[in-house]
Structures are given as structure tokens and as C-alpha cells.
C-alpha positions, 0 to 999 in steps of 0.5 A: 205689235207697234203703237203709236203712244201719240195716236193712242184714243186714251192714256195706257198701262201695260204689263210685261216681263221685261221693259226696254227704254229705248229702241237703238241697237242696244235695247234691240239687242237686248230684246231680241236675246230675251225673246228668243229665251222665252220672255215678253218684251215691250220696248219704248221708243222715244221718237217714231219711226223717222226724224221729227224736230219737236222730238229731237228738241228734247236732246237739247242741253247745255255745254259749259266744258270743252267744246262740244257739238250741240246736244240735240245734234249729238244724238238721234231720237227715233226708232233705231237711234244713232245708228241710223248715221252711223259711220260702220266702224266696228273694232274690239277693245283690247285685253289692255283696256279692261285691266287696271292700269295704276298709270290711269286712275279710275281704269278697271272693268270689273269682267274678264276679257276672256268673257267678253270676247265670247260674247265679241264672238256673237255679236260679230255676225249682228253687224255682218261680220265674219268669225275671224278677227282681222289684223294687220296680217289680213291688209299685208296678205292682200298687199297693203304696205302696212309698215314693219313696226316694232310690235313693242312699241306700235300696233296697226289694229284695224276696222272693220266696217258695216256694210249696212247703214240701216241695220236697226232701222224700223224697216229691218226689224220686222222681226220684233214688231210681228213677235207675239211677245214683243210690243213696241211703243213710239213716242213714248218718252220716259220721263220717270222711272219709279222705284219700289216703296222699299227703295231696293227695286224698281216697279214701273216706269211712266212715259208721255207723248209730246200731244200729252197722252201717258203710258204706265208699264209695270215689269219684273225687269227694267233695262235702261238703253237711252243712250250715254247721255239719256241713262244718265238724265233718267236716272237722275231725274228719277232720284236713282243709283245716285247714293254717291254722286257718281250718276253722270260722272265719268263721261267720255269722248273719243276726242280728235285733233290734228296730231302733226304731219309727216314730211319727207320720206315715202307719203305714197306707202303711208298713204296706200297703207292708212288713208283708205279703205281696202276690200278684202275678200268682200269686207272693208277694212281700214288701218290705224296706228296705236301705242303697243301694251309694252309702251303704253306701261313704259311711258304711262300713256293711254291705248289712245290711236291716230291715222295718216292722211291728206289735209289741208294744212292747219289754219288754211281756209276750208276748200270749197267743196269740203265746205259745201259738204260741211254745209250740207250735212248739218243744215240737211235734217236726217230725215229718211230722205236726208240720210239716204242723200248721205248714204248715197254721197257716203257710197260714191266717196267710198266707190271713188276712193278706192279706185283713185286713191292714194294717187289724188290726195298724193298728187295734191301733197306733191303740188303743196296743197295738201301735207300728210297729217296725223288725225288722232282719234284719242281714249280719254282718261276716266275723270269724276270732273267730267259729267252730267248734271241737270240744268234748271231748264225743263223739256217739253215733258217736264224733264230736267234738260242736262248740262254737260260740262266735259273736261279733258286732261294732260293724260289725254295730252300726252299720250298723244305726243308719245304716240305721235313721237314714237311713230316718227321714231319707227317711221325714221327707222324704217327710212319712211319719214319723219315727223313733226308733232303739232306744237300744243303736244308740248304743253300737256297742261296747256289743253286740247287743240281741235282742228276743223280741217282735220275731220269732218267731225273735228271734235269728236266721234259722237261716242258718249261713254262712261256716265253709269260706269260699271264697278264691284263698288258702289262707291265707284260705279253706278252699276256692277259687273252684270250692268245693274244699277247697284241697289237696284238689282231689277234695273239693268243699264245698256250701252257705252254708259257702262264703260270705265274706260273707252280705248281707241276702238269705236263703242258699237261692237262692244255695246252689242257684245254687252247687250247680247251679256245682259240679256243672257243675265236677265233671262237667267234671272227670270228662270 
């Protein structure tokens, strides 16, 4: 059953087992996997069904860190969530990135990767995915020049891409709004989650509409699914998991930078190999470039990642075309109508550059246009100094808006500047080029250099990771090994919130394999 809490005749309560916050993949998931157990679900939706500007205006907040995009264009509030522009990249962690590494402090995740990468298993079909994992042998057995590297110095770890840019959209999940067990609430915007008078548990949450009627559901179970930025801003904002200061801390980017450029050598391999998708027995695959575990240990560095590309060289005035492009996507609304605009461009350019590429972008470099550019898409070292707070300012509910203030390190730093010098090394030895690192790469200390003609998102992946980071300890984490809120064991938390570390690879696939983990937890808690 769908309600709309904003056309509701009267304020409402309900009751059920399980209560969702927040209707994007991970409370899907999660909901979806309780109610094939057995379970009655309701899941809360803060916006409706498709963009509206009041509701995305509750995302905003305030920047006092790094430069970051603003906070109301840094996430979707509506049913499905981000997802809905979402790029498709899908990727696992690496074994390396769940260990405690004593060259990153705060590393650790308190699971084994034997465990999640059964649940990896699971979520693959989610996204329509085959069993096999692919790797670089996959590109090499279809022709792909990917490069003979030293396996104890580099990896070639690959995507492997959605093909569906509306998978959790309202008009995909028919399923969960017919179910007899399941009640979806849009409009429905948390803004308190209330815990038991013993202050052990959790008993009910209150949510409002922006035209003022209320919602008020009791549950045995609460799972918090809002996203990297809202788990945090709600807890905080109910006073909860909070008893040392770790609430918000901890957030985590995939930061992108131009890492250099690559000169001379064989640029059409490179860019055959990188700069491209390729379709394999009917599933899009993309190559990139990241630190082996070997070398990762021997220098002390991050599981951090670049790619090769064609772009302008640093500082030269925008094409005109890429700028229209630019102009185009964030002036346009992601409406349905919006995003089905850029779905369509988003198709064409993948249609055109399969088939004309590498030859365009290789022409371009020959003609001194264009030069052969690293773009890094780095991990980012866990640091407490890195957070959420709430501000003073207030929402249209009467929420505390949040202040990010996001800080990265010389970790972050160098890391890409083994990667990138490492890489000129193999690509030296293997007669292929060589290259020359971008000079803020010398100074660690000196910060972190974005590059607006590097990407068409030049600070980051959107990828809010870490703020209610899982750890066996209260004093370390927010949450533990089962993603509850330490304190609170009725109150669960979904999404890359949970991560304590972020490696290379795009957080969707695991927020899938760790909703799927949840929602087997729970239901095992109810029986």
C-alpha cells in the first residue's frame, strides 16, 4: 500500500515490525529481504515519488572544509534516492580493504570478507549482474590491451556497469507497494527517533510532512537507511549513539584530481585499454589502475585508483561543448523529465564512444588538444577531524541543517603520487610512456588540488561514506559488526554510513550486500 503522509485527512500512527527510514536502495533492500521472511514492513520516504525543490531544500547545509559540492545538490530526496542518477558503476571492496592496516589508522572492519562476499554473491543479480566476478583477464580474453603489469605492484581491477538507470525508481518496485505487509509512506520526513525511557532501545519514530500533518510508527525494529549524511543528522538530532562523540565523524569521500599525464609512448594502447567501456558478452566493463596489496604494505599507501584519459590540459579554458554539457546538468532539475533527458545523452555518448573511440580523443592528443591525463579517483584515509555537525540553522520541520566540514590528508596525498609514479615506472618498463606526476603530488602537506577539466564531477563521487562507522567498540564506532547502533540493539543502520573504510570501489554494491546481511540479521532477531 503507498500513502501520501501530505494528502493524509488527519495526522497518523501506525504500528509494525520493522520500520524503514528511507526508501533508496539500501531500505528497498532491506525491506525486501524481511518480507520475503515473513515480516510486516513500513518504509518511510521522505520526499514523493519525483523531485520537488521544497523537499530537496531540506538537504541543504553548510560547507566550512574542503570544497565540496552544495549539500542539497549532493543527494536525491525522493522515492529511490540517488540512485535515480546514478552513474551504474558497481565494484567490490578488496579483502585488503576490510584488514586492519597499521600504515592507516582507524582501518579495520569488525567482518570477515569471507562473510561479505557471500552476500556480494546475492547482491550481484540486484543490479543485474552475472555470477562471475570479472577482472582483467575478462578485457584481455575480448582483446582489450590491458598492460602486462607487475601483479606485486599494480592491479587492473575492473567496473562492471547497471545497465538500468532506474532500477529503484517508484515505477520498479510494484512489488513492495502491492505487498499485503508492506506500507509505504511518501512525504514523510523523519525528524525524531525516540528512544525508550530506559534509554537501551528504541520505541517509535515521528515524521511530518512539509504542509504539517504527522506520522507516528512504533516498531520492534528500526533501520536507519537515509543516506551517508541524513543517518548521521538523525541520530544526532534525536540525541542517539552519540556517548563518544563519534556520531558524523569519520566522513569519507572518493575524491578525484588530475593525477598527471602520460607522454610519449603508445597513447592508443592506453587509450584502447582505459578511456572506454567495453561490451562483453553483453555487460559493460571499464578498466582502471590501483596499488597492488604488495605495494600498498611496502610504501604505506592507500587502496586509492586512477584511470587514463583524454583531457584538456590543466588550466586551459573549458570547451564549449563540455560546458554547455556542464551548464545543462546542473541548471536542469532531475525531474523525470530531467533525468530521462540525461539518461538519453548519457546512452548516446556511450553509443558514440564505443564505436568512435579511442580514434577521437587520440586524433585530439595527436593535434595537441587534448594530452593523456591521469584522473584518480582516490580512497580517503578514516580521520575523526573529518565530520558532521549540526549547524544552528533549522529546516522547514525544525530540523537542525548539518555543517560538513571535510578534511583530507597527506595519507590522501601520497598515496597518489606512489600510485602515480609507480604506474610511470611499469609503463617505462613495458616501453609504453612515461609519466610526469602533477606537481601538488610533491607536497603532501601542501593539500589536495581538484581539476574542473578532469571530470564532469571534478570533486568527488557523491559517495558519503563513514559517519556511523562500524567497530566491536563503542569507543570506536557508532555501530557494530551487525550494523546496530551500540547501545541501541533495536535500532539498525544501512548504507555506506557504516563503512570504516572506503577503498577505490564504488559503494553501491557493497550497501546492497550489507542491506541484504541486515535484513537476514533482523529477521533472525524477530524469530
Amino acid at each position: 500500500m503507498l500513502i501520501d503522509l501530505s494528502t493524509a485527512a488527519d495526522d497518523l500512527s501506525r504500528d509494525a515490525q520493522v520500520c524503514v527510514i528511507g526508501a533508496g536502495a539500501a531500505g528497498q533492500i532491506v525491506a525486501r529481504r524481511l518480507l520475503a521472511s515473513g515480516h510486516s514492513v513500513i518504509l518511510l520516504e521522505s520526499g514523493g515519488l519525483d523531485y520537488e525543490a521544497d523537499v530537496a531544500d531540506l538537504n541543504a547545509g553548510e560547507n566550512v572544509g574542503e570544497d565540496y559540492y552544495p549539500l542539497d545538490h549532493a543527494r536525491l530526496r525522493f522515492f529511490g534516492g540517488t540512485t535515480a542518477i546514478w552513474g551504474g558503476r558497481c565494484a567490490m571492496l578488496d579483502p585488503i580493504d576490510l584488514e586492519r592496516r597499521p600504515w592507516v589508522p582507524h582501518s579495520g572492519w569488525p567482518i570477515a570478507y569471507e562473510e561479505l562476499a557471500r552476500y556480494y554473491r546475492e547482491a550481484r543479480p540486484l543490479f543485474g549482474l552475472g555470477a562471475e566476478t570479472e577482472n582483467a583477464d575478462t578485457l584481455r580474453r575480448a582483446g582489450v590491451p590491458i598492460p602486462a603489469f607487475d601483479a606485486d605492484r599494480l592491479a587492473t581491477p575492473v567496473w562492471t556497469f547497471d545497465m538500468r538507470f532506474d532500477r529503484f525508481s517508484r515505477g520498479n518496485c510494484e512489488d513492495l507497494a502491492r505487498h499485503p505487509r508492506c506500507e509505504i509512506v511518501v512525504h514523510a520526513s523523519v525528524t525524531r527517533i525516540v528512544a525508550a525511557p530506559s534509554g537501551r532501545g528504541v520505541v517509535g519514530v515521528e515524521a511530518k510532512a512539509l504542509n504539517g500533518r504527522r506520522l507516528a510508527v512504533a516498531a520492534t525494529i528500526f533501520v536507519l537507511a537515509a543516506g551517508g549524511i541524513e543517518n548521521p543528522r538523525l541520530l544526532l538530532a534525536s540525541g542517539l549513539g552519540n556517548e563518544h562523540d563519534l556520531v558524523g565523524r569519520f566522513f569519507m569521500e572518493h575524491p578525484h584530481a588530475r593525477g598527471g599525464r602520460i607522454i610519449g609512448g603508445a597513447p592508443w594502447t592506453l587509450l584502447k585499454a582505459f578511456a572506454r567501456r567495453h561490451r562483453v558478452k553483453g555487460q559493460d566493463l571499464a578498466a582502471l589502475i590501483a596499488p597492488a596489496p604488495a605495494l600498498q604494505a611496502e610504501r604505506g599507501i592507500l587502496n586509492t585508483s586512477l584511470t587514463i584519459v583524454a583531457r584538456q590540459p590543466a588550466r586551459s579554458s573549458q570547451f564549449w561543448g563540455m560546458r554547455a554539457y556542464s551548464k545543462l546538468k546542473h541548471d536542469m532539475a532531475p525531474t523525470k523529465s530531467g533525468r530521462r533527458l540525461w539518461i538519453t545523452t548519457k546512452r548516446l555518448a556511450g553509443w558514440a564512444q564505443r564505436r568512435i573511440d579511442p580514434l577521437r580523443p587520440w586524433l585530439l592528443t595527436k593535434a595537441g588538444q587534448l594530452e593523456v591525463a591521469l584522473l584518480v579517483r582516490a580512497e580517503q584515509a578514516p580521520s575523526p577531524d573529518s565530520r558532521l555537525t549540526l549547524s544552528d540553522d533549522r529546516d522547514a520541520l525544525g530540523v537542525p541543517r548539518v555543517r560538513l566540514d571535510w578534511r583530507l590528508n597527506a595519507l590522501d596525498v601520497h598515496s597518489v603520487d606512489v600510485l602515480a609514479r609507480t604506474l610511470g615506472e611499469e609503463l617505462e618498463r613495458l616501453g609504453l610512456g612515461r609519466v610526469e606526476p602533477a606537481e601538488w603530488l610533491a607536497d603532501p602537506s601542501g593539500g589536495w588540488r581538484t581539476d574542473p577539466l578532469i571530470s564532469a564531477h571534478p570533486i568527488g563521487g557523491y559517495h558519503h561514506m563513514g559517519t556511523t562507522r562500524m567497530a566491536d567498540s563503542a569507543r570506536e564506532g557508532v555501530t557494530d559488526g551487525r550494523g546496530r547502533v551500540h547501545g541501541l540493539p533495536n535500532l539498525y543502520v544501512a548504507g555506506s554510513s557504516l563503512f570504516p573504510t572506503g577503498g577505490w570501489a564504488n559503494p553501491t554494491l557493497t550497501i546492497a550486500a550489507l542491506a541484504l546481511r541486515s535484513g537476514d540479521d533482523i529477521a533472525g532477531a524477530l524469530a
